[in-house]
N, C-alpha and C positions, 0 to 999 in steps of 0.2 A: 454423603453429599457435602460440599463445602459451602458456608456461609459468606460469600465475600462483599462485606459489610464496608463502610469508609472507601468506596469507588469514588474518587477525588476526583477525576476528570474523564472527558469522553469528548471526540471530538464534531461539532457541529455538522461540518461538513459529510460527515460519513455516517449521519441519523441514526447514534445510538451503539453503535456495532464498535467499537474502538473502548473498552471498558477497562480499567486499572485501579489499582487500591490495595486493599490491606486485609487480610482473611482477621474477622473474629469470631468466626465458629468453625468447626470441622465435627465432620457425624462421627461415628466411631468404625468407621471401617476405610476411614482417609487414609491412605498411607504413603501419599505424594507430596502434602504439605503439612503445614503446620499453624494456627494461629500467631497471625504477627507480620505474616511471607506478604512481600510484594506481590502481585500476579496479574492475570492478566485477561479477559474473554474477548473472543473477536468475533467473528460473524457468525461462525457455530455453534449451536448449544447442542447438538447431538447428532447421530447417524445410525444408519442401520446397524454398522459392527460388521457386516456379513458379508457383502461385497467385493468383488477384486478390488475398490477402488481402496474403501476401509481396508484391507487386508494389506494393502500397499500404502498404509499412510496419505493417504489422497482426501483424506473424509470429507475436505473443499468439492471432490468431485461426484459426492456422493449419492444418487437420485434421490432417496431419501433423508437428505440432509434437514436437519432442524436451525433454522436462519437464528441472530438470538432476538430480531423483533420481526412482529408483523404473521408471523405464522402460528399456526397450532402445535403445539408442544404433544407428546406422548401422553398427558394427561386429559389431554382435550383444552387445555387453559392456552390465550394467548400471549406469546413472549413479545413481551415490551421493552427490551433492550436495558438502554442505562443510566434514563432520566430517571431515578428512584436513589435512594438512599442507601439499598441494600441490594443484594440477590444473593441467589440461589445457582450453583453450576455444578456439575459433576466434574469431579478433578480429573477425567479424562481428556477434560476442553476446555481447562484453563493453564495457561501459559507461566513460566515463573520469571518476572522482570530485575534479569541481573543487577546485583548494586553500583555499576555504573551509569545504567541508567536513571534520569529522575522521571517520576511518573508522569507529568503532564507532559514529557518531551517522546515519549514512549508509547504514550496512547496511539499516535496516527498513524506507528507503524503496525499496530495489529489489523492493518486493513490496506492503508498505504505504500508503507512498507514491503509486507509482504509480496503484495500484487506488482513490484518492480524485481523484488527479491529471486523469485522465485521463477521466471521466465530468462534473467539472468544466468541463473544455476542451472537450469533442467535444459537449456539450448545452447550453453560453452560458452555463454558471453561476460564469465567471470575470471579471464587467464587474462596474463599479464600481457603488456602491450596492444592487446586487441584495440580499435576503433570501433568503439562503441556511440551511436545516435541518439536522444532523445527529443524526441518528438511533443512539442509544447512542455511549459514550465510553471507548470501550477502546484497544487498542492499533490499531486504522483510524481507528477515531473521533477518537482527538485528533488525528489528523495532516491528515483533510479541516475541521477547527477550523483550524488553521494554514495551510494551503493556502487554505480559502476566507477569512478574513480577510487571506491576503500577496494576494490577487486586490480587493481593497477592499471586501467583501461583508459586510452585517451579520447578524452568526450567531447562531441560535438551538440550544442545544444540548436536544434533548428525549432524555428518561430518565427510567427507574423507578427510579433512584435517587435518593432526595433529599441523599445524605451527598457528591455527585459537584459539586454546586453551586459550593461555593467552589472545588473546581479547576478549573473549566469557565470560570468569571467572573474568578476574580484571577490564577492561572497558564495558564493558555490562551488569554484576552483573546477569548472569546466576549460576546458584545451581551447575551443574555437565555436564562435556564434553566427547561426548564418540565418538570413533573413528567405524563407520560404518564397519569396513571391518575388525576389530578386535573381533573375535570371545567372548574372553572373556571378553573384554570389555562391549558386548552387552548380554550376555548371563547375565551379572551384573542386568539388568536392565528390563529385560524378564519381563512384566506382572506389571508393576510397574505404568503407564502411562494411566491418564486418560482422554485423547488426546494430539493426534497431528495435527500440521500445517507443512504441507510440500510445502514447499517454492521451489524445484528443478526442473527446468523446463527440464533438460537430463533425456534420458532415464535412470530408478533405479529402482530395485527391490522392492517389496513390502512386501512381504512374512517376508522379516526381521523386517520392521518398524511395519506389525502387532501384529507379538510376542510380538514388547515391551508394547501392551494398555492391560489394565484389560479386566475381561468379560464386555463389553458393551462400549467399550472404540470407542473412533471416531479418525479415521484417514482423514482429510479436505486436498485436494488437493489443493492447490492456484496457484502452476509453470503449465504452459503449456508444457505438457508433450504431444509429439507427438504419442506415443504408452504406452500401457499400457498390463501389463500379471497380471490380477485378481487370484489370489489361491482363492477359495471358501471355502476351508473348514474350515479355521481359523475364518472364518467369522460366520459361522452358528455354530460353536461348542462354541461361546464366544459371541455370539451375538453383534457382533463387526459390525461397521460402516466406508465404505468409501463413502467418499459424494466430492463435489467440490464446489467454492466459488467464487464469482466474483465482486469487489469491494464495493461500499453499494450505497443506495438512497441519495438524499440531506438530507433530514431527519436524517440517520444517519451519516451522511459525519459530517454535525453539530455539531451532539452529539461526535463522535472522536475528533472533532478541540479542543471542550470543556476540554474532559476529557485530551488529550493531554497537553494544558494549564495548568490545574490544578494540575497536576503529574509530569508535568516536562518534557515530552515526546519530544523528537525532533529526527529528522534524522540527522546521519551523515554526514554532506557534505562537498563540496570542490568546494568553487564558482571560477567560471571561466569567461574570458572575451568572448563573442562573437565571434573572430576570431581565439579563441582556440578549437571551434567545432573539426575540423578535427582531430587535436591529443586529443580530447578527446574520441573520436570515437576509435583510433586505439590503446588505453589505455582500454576500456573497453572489447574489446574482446582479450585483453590481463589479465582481471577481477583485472588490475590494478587501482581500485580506492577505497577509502573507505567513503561514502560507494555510496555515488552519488554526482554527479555532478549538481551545477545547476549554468545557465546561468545568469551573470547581464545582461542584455540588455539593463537597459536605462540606463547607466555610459559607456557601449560600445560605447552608438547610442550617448554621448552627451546630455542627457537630462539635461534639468535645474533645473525637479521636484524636 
C-alpha cells in the first residue's frame, strides 16, 4: 500500500476526488513508486479486477468500482476523499504527475481533465484539423478548449454567455465564439462541426447543437444533465451520434497526465487556504471562480513537508 502523505491540494469544485502530493511511505511490496514521487488519486480507490471492463483498462467503468469518497471501501470503512492530511491508496489507482506539471495546476485534471480527455481519444476527435465544439466554458469547458486545440483541432466555443468571448478567444486560443441563443450566430456554423463535447450539466436543448455537426458528426455528453428531449430525426437523416462519457481508466488517466505535460496543458486555478471552504462554496454557485479552486492543505494544516 502507499502512504501518500503531503497531498497539497484537491480541488473544491470536484468534492475531494482531484488528490495530488508527495508519497512518504510505501509498504514493501510497492513496486510502482517510490517515497518522494509526485502522484496522484482521482475518483477511484479500487475495482473488482475482474471484469471485461477492469480487464480492458475501463476500471471508470467498472460496476463495482470503489468512488474515493462517500462509499464503502472493501474494508467496510467509508472513504472520505482529500480533506485530510494524509491517505492511504493502492499503487494500482494512483497516478504519477510528470515534472512538468506543478501540483496544484494538475489536480483538476484527475477528474476534469480526463472526462474531456478521454471522449476526445475514444470518438477520433483528437486528429488534426478536425472542428471540434465545446459546449459551455466553465471549469470542464476550458480544459476540453486546451485539450482539443493541444490535439490540433479548430475550436468553436458555444455559450450563452456573450461576456465569456474574450476569454474563450484571447486566453484559451479557441478559433471562434458563438452565442447559443443567437440565431444567426448559429445558423453561421450549421453543419460545419465534426464533434462536440458538451460540458452543461442544466437542462439545454439539443436539437440546436445537432444542426451544427456534419453527416456522421458525434455529439459526447460529459455534464450531468438531469433530463434530456432526444429529436431523432436529425440523427438518422445525418447519421449523427449522441453518446455520453465518463472520466477514463488509470491507464488512460496516465496517458492524459503525459500528454498534458508535454503540451502544456494545465487547469485554471485559484489556490485557497483551508478555512476558505465555506466562501468558496458560496462563490461557486454564484459560478464565480475561474476556473477551480484548489485546496493547499498542508501549508493550512502546518506541514513541515
Amino acid at each position: 500500500m502507499i502512504g501518500s502523505g503531503d497531498r497539497r491540494r484537491n480541488s473544491v469544485g470536484e468534492l475531494r476526488h482531484e488528490i495530488v502530493g508527495k508519497i512518504t511511505e510505501v509498504g514493501n511490496k510497492v513496486a510502482k513508486f517510490k517515497i518522494g514521487d509526485k502522484v496522484g488519486v482521482g475518483i477511484i480507490l479500487d475495482s473488482c479486477r475482474s471484469c471485461q471492463n477492469c480487464a480492458n483498462n475501463l476500471e471508470n467503468y467498472c460496476p463495482k468500482k470503489i468512488p474515493t469518497y462517500g462509499f464503502k471501501n472493501t474494508d467496510g470503512t467509508v472513504t472520505y476523499g482529500g480533506f485530510s492530511d494524509s491517505m492511504v491508496a493502492h499503487e494500482d489507482f494512483v497516478v504519477r504527475i510528470p515534472d512538468g506539471l506543478p501540483l496544484d495546476a494538475a489536480a483538476p485534471l484527475l477528474c476534469a481533465g480526463i472526462t474531456v480527455y478521454s471522449p476526445l481519444r475514444y470518438f477520433g476527435l483528437d486528429k488534426l484539423g478536425l472542428h471540434v465544439g465545446v459546449v459551455g466554458l466553465g471549469g470542464v469547458g476550458h480544459l476540453a478548449v486546451k485539450f482539443a486545440k493541444a490535439f490540433g483541432a479548430k475550436v468553436t466555443v458555444v455559450s450563452t454567455s456573450p461576456s465569456k468571448k474574450k476569454e474563450a478567444l484571447e486566453n484559451l486560443g479557441a478559433d471562434s465564439f458563438v452565442i447559443s441563443t443567437d440565431q444567426d450566430q448559429m445558423q453561421g456554423v450549421i453543419g460545419t462541426m465534426d464533434g462536440i463535447i458538451d460540458t452543461v450539466s442544466a437542462v439545454h436543448p439539443l436539437l440546436p447543437l445537432l444542426t451544427l455537426l456534419k453527416s456522421h458528426g458525434k455529439l459526447v455528453l460529459v455534464g450531468v444533465v438531469p433530463k434530456l428531449e432526444l429529436p431523432v430525426f436529425p440523427l438518422i437523416m445525418e447519421r449523427r451520434l449522441i453518446a455520453g462519457s465518463s472520466v477514463g481508466g488509470l491507464k488512460e488517466t496516465q496517458e492524459m497526465l503525459e500528454f498534458a505535460a508535454e503540451h502544456n496543458v494545465k487547469a485554471d486555478i485559484e489556490v485557497i487556504p483551508m478555512d476558505y471552504v465555506n466562501t468558496a462554496m458560496e462563490r461557486l454557485l454564484k459560478a464565480d471562480v475561474k476556473y477551480r479552486f484548489v485546496i493547499d492543505i498542508a501549508n493550512t494544516l502546518g506541514s513541515t513537508s
